[in-house]
C-alpha positions, -999 to 999 in steps of 0.1 A, spaced: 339 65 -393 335 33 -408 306 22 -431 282 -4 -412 249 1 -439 249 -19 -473 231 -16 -500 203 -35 -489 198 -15 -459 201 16 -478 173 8 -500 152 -2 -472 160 29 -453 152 51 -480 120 32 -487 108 32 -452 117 73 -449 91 83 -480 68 61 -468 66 86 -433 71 114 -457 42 108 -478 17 95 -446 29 127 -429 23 145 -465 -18 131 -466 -20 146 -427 -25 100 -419 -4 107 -392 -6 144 -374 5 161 -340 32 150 -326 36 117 -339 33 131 -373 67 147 -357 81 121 -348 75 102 -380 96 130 -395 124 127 -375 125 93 -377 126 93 -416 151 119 -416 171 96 -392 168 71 -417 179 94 -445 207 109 -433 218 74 -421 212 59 -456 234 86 -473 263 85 -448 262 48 -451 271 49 -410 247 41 -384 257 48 -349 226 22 -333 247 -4 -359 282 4 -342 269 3 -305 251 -29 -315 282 -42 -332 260 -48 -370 276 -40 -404 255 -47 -437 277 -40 -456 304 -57 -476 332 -34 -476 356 -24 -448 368 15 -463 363 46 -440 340 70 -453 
């Protein structure tokens, strides 16, 4: 599996996955789109830590500079 998320990305990911975490935290978003909030931040994590995303590799996007396999 080849890395397709820069640093950039990363950071953006990461942002945009405590930003769900914390509106699902203060009950601003509840029921089952407080769910899916969740999952989609922990998409976003796991994603972010990896440094692969599969959406990037269908869609043929890499963010990143370098070529290695992770």
């Amino acid at each position: 599996m080849k890395a397709n998320v820069g640093k950039t990305d990363k950071l953006i990911r990461l942002l945009l996955a405590l930003a769900g975490l914390i509106l699902y935290i203060f009950n601003v978003v509840q029921g089952t789109f407080g769910i899916i909030v969740l999952i989609i931040a922990a998409i976003l994590i796991i994603t972010s830590i990896v440094n692969f995303c599969p959406l990037y590799a269908v869609l043929g996007i890499k963010t990143c500079k370098s070529q290695e396999s992770r």
